[in-house]
PyMOL CGO cylinders between C-alpha atoms (Angstrom):
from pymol import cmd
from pymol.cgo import CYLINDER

trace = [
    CYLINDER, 9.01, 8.34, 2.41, 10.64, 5.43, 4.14, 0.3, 1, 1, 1, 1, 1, 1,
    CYLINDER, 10.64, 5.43, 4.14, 9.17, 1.98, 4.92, 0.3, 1, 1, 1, 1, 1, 1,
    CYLINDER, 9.17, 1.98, 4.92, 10.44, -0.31, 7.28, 0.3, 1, 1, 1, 1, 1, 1,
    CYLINDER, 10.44, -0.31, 7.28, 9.33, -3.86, 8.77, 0.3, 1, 1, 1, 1, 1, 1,
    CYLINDER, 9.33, -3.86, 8.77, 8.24, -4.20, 12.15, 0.3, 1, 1, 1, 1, 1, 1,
    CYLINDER, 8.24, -4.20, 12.15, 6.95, -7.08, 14.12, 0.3, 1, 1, 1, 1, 1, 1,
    CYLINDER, 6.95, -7.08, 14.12, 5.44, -8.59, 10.99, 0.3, 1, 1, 1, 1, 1, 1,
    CYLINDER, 5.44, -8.59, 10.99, 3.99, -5.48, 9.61, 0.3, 1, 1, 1, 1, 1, 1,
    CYLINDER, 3.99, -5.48, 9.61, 5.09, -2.82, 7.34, 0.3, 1, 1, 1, 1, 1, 1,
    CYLINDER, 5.09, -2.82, 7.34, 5.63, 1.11, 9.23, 0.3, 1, 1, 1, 1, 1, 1,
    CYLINDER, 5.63, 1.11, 9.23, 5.42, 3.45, 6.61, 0.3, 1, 1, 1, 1, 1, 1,
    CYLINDER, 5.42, 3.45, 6.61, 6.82, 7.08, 7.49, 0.3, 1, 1, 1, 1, 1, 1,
    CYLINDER, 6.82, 7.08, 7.49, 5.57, 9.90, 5.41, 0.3, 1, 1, 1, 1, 1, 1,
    CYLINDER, 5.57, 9.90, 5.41, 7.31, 13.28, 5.50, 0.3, 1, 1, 1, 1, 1, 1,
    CYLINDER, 7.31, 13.28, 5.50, 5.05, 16.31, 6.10, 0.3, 1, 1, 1, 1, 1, 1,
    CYLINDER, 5.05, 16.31, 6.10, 5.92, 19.34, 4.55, 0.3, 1, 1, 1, 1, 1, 1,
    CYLINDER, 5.92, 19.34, 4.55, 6.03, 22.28, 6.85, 0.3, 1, 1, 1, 1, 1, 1,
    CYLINDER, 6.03, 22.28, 6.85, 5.04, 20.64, 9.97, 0.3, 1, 1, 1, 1, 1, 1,
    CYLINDER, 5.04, 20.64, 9.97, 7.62, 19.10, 12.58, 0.3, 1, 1, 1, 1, 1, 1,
    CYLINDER, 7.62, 19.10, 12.58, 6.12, 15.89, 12.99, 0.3, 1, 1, 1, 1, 1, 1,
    CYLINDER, 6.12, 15.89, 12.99, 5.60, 13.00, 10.06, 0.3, 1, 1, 1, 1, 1, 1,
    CYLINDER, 5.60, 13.00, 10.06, 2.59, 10.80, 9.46, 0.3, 1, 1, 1, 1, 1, 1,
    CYLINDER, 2.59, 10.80, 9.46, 3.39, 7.02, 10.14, 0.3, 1, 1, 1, 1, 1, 1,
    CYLINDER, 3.39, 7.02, 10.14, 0.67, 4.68, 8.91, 0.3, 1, 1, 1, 1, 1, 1,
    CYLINDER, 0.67, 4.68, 8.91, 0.80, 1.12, 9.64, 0.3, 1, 1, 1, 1, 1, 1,
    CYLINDER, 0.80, 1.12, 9.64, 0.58, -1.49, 7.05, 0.3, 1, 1, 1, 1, 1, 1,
    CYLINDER, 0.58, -1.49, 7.05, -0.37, -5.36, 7.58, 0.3, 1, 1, 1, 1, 1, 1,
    CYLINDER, -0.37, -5.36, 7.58, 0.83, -7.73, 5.83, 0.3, 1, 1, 1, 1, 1, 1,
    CYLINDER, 0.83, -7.73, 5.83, -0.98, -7.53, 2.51, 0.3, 1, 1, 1, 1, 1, 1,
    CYLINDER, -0.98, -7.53, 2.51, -0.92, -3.77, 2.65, 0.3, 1, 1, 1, 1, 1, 1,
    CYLINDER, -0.92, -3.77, 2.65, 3.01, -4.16, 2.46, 0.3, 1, 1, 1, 1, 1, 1,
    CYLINDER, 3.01, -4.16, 2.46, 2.64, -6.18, -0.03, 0.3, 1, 1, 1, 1, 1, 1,
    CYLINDER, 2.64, -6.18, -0.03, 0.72, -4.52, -2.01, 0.3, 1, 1, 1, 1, 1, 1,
    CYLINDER, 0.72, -4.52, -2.01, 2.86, -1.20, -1.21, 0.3, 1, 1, 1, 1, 1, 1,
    CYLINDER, 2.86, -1.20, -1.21, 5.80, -3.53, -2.66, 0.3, 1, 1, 1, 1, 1, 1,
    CYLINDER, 5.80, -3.53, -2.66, 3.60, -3.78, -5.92, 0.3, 1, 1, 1, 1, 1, 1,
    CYLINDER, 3.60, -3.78, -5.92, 2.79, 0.15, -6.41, 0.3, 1, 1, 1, 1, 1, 1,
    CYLINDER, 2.79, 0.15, -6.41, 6.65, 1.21, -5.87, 0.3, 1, 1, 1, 1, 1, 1,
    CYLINDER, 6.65, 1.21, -5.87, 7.32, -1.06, -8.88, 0.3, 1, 1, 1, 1, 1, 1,
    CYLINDER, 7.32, -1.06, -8.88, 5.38, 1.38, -11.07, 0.3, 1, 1, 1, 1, 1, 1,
    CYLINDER, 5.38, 1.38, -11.07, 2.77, -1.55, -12.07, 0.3, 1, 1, 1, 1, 1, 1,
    CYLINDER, 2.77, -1.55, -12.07, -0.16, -0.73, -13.39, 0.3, 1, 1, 1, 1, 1, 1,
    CYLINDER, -0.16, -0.73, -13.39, -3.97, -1.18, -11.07, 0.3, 1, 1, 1, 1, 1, 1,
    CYLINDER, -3.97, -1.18, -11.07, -4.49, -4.38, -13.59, 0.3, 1, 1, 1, 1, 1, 1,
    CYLINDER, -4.49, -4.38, -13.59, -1.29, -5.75, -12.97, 0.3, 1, 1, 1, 1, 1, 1,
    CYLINDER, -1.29, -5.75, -12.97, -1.83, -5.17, -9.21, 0.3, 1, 1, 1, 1, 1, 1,
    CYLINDER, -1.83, -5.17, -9.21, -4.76, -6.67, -9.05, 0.3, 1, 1, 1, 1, 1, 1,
    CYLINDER, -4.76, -6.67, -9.05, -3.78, -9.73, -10.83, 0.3, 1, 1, 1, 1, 1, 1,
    CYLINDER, -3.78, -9.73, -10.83, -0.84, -10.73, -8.73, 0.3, 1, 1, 1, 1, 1, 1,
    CYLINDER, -0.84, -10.73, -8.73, -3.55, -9.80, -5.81, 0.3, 1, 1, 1, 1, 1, 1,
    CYLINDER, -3.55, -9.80, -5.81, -5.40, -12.54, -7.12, 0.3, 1, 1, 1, 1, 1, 1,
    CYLINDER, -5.40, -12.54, -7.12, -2.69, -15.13, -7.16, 0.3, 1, 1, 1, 1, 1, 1,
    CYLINDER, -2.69, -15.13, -7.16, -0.60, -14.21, -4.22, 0.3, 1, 1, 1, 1, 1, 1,
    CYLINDER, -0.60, -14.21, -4.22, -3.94, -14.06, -1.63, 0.3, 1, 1, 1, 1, 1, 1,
    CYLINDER, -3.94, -14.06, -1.63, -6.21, -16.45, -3.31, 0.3, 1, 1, 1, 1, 1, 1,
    CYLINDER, -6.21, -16.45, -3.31, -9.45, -13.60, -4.25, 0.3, 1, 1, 1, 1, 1, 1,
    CYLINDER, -9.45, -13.60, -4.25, -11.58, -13.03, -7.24, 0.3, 1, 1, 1, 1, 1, 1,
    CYLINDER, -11.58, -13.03, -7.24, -10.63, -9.94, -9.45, 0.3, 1, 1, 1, 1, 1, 1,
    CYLINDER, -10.63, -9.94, -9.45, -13.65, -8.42, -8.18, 0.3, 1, 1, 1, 1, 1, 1,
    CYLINDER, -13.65, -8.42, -8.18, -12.55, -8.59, -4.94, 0.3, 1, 1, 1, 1, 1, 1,
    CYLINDER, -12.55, -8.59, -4.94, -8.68, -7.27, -5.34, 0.3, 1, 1, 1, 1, 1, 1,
    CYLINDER, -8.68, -7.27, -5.34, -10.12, -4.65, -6.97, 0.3, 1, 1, 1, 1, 1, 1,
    CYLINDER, -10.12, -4.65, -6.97, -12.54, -3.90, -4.21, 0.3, 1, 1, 1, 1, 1, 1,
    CYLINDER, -12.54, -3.90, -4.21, -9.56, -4.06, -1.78, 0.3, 1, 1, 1, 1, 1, 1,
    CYLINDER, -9.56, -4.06, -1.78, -6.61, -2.26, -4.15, 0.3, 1, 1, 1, 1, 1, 1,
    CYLINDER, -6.61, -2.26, -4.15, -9.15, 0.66, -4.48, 0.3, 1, 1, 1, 1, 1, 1,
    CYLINDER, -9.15, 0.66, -4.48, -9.92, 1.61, -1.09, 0.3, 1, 1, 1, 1, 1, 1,
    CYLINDER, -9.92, 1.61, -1.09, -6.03, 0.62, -0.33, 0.3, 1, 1, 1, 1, 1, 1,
    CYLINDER, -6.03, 0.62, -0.33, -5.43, 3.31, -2.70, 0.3, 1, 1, 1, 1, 1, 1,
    CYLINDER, -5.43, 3.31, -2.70, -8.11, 5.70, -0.79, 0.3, 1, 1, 1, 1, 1, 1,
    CYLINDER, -8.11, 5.70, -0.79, -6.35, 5.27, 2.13, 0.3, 1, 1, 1, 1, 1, 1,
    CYLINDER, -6.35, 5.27, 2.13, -2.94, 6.28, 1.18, 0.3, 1, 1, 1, 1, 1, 1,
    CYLINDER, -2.94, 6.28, 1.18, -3.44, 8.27, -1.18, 0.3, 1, 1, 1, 1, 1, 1,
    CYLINDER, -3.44, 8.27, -1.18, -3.79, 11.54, 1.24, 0.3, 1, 1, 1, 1, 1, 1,
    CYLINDER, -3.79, 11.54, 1.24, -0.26, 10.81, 2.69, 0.3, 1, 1, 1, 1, 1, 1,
    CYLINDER, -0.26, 10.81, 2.69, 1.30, 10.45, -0.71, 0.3, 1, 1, 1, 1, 1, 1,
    CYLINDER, 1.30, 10.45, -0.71, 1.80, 10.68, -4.22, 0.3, 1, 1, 1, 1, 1, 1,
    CYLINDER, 1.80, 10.68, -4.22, 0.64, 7.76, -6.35, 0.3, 1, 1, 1, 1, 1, 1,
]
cmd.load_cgo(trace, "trace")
């Protein structure tokens, strides 16, 4: 999987096995961010809390966001 910065935003290109073309999925800012967070092997609390200080949200709502980040992606890769 490779992620690169474009125009602001994260690309992230995701390898597909056994088909000729790969998956790109586009993330904004805070999606790259918290892509950033997950490649460091940090736990969902530990996620959620630097959520909470880098974007100014309640727990309840990182956690709201983090888990349907995680929904997103997660049929693209492997968490």
């Amino acid at each position: 999987m490779v992620t690169q910065a474009m125009g602001g935003d994260d690309i992230m290109v995701v390898p597909t096995e056994g088909e000729n073309i790969n998956k790109v999925l586009n993330l904004n800012g805070a999606g790259g961010y918290v892509w950033t967070l997950l490649e460091k092997d940090r736990s969902f609390d530990e996620v959620v809390a630097l959520m909470t200080k880098e974007y100014d949200v309640s727990p309840a709502e990182a956690k709201q966001d983090l888990t349907e980040f995680i929904n997103v992606i997660r049929p693209y890769i492997i968490i």
